[in-house]
C-alpha positions as CSV (number, residue, x, y, z in Angstrom):
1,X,114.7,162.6,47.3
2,X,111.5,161.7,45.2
3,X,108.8,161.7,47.3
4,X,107.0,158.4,47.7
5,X,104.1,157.1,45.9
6,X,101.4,154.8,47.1
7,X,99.2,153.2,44.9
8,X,96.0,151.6,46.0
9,X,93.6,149.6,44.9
10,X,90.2,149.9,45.9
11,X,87.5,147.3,46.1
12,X,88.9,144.7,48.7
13,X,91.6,147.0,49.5
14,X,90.6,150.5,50.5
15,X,87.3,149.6,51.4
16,X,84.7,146.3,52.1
17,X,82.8,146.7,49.0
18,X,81.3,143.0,48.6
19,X,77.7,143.6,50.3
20,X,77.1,146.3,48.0
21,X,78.5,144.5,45.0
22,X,76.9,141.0,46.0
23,X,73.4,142.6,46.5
24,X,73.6,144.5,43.0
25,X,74.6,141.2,41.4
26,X,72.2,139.2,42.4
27,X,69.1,141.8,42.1
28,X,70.3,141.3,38.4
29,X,70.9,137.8,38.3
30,X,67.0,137.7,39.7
31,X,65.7,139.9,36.6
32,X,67.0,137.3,34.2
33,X,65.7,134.2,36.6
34,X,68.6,133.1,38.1
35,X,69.3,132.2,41.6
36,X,71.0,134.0,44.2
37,X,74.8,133.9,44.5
38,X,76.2,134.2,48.4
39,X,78.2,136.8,49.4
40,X,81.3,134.7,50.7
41,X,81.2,133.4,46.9
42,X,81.0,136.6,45.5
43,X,84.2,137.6,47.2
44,X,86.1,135.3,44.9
45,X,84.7,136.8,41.7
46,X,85.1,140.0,41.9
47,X,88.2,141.8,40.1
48,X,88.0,143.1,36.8
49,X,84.7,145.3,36.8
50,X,81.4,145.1,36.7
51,X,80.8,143.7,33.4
52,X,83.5,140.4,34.4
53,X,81.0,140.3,37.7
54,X,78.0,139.4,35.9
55,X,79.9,137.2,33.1
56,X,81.2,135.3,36.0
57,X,77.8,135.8,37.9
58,X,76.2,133.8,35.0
59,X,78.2,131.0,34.7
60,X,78.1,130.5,38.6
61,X,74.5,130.3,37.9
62,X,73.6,128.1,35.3
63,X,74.3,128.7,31.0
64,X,77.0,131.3,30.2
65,X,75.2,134.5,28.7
66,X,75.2,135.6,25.8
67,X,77.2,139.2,24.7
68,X,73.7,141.1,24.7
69,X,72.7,139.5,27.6
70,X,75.6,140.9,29.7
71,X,76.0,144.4,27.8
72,X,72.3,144.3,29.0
73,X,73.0,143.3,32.7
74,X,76.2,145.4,32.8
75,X,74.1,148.8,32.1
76,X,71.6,147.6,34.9
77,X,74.2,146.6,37.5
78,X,75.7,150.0,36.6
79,X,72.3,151.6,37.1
80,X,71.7,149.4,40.3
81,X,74.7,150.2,41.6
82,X,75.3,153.8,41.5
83,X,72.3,153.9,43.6
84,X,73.5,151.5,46.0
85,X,77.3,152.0,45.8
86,X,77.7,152.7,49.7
87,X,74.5,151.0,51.5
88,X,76.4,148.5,53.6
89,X,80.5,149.5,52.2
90,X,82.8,150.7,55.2
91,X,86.7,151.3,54.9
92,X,88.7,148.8,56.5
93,X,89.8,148.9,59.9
94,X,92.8,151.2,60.1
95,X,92.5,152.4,56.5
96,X,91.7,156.1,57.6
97,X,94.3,156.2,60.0
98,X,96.5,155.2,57.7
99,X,95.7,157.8,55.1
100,X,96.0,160.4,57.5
101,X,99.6,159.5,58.5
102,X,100.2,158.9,54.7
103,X,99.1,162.5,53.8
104,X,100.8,164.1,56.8
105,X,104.3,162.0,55.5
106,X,104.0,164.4,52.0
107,X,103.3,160.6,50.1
108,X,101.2,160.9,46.7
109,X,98.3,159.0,46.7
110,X,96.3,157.4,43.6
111,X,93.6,154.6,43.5
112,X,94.4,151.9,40.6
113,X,91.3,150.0,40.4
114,X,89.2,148.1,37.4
115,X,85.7,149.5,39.0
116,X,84.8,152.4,36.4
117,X,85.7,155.6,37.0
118,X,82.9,157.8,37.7
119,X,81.8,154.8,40.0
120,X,85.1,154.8,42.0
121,X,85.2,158.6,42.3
122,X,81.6,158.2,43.8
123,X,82.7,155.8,45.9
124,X,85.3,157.7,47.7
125,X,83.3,160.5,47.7
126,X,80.6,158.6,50.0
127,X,83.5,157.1,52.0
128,X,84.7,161.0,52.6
129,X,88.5,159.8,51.4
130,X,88.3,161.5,48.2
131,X,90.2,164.0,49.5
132,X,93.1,161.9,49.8
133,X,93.2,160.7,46.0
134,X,93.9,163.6,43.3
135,X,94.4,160.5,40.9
136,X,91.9,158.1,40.0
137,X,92.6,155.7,37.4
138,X,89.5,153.3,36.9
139,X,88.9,150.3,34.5
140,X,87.8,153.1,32.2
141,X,90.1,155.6,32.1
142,X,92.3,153.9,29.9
143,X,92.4,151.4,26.8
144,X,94.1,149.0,29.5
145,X,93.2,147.5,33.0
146,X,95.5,145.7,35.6
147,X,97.7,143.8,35.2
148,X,98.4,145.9,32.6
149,X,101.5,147.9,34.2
150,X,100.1,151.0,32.1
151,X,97.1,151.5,34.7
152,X,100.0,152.4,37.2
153,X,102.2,154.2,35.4
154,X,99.5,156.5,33.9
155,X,98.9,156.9,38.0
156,X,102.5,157.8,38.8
157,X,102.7,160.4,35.9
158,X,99.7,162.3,36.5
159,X,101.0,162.4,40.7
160,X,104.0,163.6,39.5
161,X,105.7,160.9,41.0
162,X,108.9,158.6,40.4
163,X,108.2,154.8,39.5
164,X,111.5,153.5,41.8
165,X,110.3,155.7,44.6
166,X,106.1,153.7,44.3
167,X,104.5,151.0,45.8
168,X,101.1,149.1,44.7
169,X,98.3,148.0,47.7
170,X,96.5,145.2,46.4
171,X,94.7,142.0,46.9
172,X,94.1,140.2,43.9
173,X,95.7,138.6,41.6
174,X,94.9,141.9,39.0
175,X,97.0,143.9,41.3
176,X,100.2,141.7,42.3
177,X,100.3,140.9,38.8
178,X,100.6,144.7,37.5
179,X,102.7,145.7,39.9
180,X,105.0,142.9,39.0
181,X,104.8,144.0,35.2
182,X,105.8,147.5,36.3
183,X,108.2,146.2,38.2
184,X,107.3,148.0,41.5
185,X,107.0,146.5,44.3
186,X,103.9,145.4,46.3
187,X,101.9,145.0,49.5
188,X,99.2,142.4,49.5
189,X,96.2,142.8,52.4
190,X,94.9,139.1,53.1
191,X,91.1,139.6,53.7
192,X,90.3,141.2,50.4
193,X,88.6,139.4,46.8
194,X,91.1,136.8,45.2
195,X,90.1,133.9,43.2
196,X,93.8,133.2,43.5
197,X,95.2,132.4,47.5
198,X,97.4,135.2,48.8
199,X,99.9,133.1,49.5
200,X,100.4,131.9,45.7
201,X,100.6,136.0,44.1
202,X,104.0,136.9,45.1
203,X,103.3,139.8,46.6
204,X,106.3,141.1,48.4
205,X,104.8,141.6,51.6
206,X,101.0,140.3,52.9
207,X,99.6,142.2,55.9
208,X,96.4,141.1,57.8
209,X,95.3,144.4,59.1
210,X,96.3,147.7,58.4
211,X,97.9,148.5,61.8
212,X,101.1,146.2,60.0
213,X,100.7,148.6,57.1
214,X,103.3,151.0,58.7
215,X,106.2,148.1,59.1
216,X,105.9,146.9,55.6
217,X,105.9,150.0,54.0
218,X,109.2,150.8,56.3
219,X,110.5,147.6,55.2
220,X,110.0,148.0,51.2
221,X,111.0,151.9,51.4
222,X,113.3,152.5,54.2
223,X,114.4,155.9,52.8
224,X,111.1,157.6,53.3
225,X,109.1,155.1,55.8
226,X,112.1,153.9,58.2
227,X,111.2,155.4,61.0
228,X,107.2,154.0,60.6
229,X,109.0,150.5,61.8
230,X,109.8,152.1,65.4
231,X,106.0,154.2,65.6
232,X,107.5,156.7,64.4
């Protein structure tokens, strides 16, 4: 039997990443005179990367900006950030437990995210989960992001893994919809970044907290998870 592969995302999902995102935004945002944006807002435009943040950061703000105005305020928030990345970020309640029982069931892990690369690989780093994530495909890594399906299946080759035997953890609207395009099947967490309600993404499961992360997996891959449903 294949074993399983679990595909995460990682801002929203993993780990609360909007304090550190929000504050890097808006010291920006100030540079070029705008106002402030609040975090709670921020949460619903993020996904996509750092370069969408600060299009969308913009337009929340007053005129759209120009293309040299946000290749200029992408470098900065890139700069700003990788300073920053993990001033106020925590993982999620349960999320370590739930990597630790993930590794000890033999599952192959990756993170699918549209943060760049060497920014997500610094991230987990920080968070001490890198371990955990021999795969790390980033908004950069490829000519594609999500919803693309090719950001996971680039994921599921490079594990080694088996496509009918994988499952996507998401929460936006970015990671329902690339899992639907691959055709794999998807957990949604409902207090991450969505412009989009949970509710409306089709997801096939939601969970609230990551303690009900264990059911729905046993639910969506009985085979290798059935016995997760009983505490096992």
């Amino acid at each position: 039997m294949s074993r399983p592969t679990i595909l995460f995302d990682l801002d929203g999902t993993l780990a609360d990443t909007a304090a550190d995102l929000c504050e890097t935004m808006n010291v920006i945002l100030a540079r070029h005179g705008r106002r402030r944006v609040s975090e709670a807002r921020v949460r619903h435009l993020v996904g996509g990367g750092a370069r969408l943040l600060m299009e969308r950061g913009f337009r929340e703000t007053g005129e759209p900006a120009s293309e040299a105005l946000i290749d200029q305020a992408f470098d900065e928030f890139i700069a700003y950030y990788s300073e920053h990345i993990a001033d106020h970020t925590v993982l999620w309640p349960g999320m370590e437990d739930t990597l630790k029982r993930l590794d000890e069931a033999g599952a192959l892990l990756a993170v699918c995210t549209n943060k760049a690369e060497r920014l997500s690989r610094q991230l987990l780093e920080k968070l001490a989960i890198d371990r955990y994530f021999p795969v790390v495909i980033g908004g950069d890594t490829l000519p594609v992001k999500k919803p693309d399906p090719e950001h996971l299946f680039e994921a599921v080759r490079l594990l080694g893994g088996d496509r009918g035997a994988a499952v996507m953890v998401g929460d936006s609207e970015a990671d329902i919809g690339a899992a639907k395009n691959a055709r794999i099947p998807s957990i949604c967490v409902s207090f991450g970044y969505t412009r989009v309600p949970v509710s409306e993404l089709g997801a096939d499961i939601v969970i609230d907290h990551f303690d009900e992360f264990p059911r729905a997996l046993a639910t969506l891959m009985p085979s290798h998870f059935g016995d997760w449903s009983r505490g096992g």
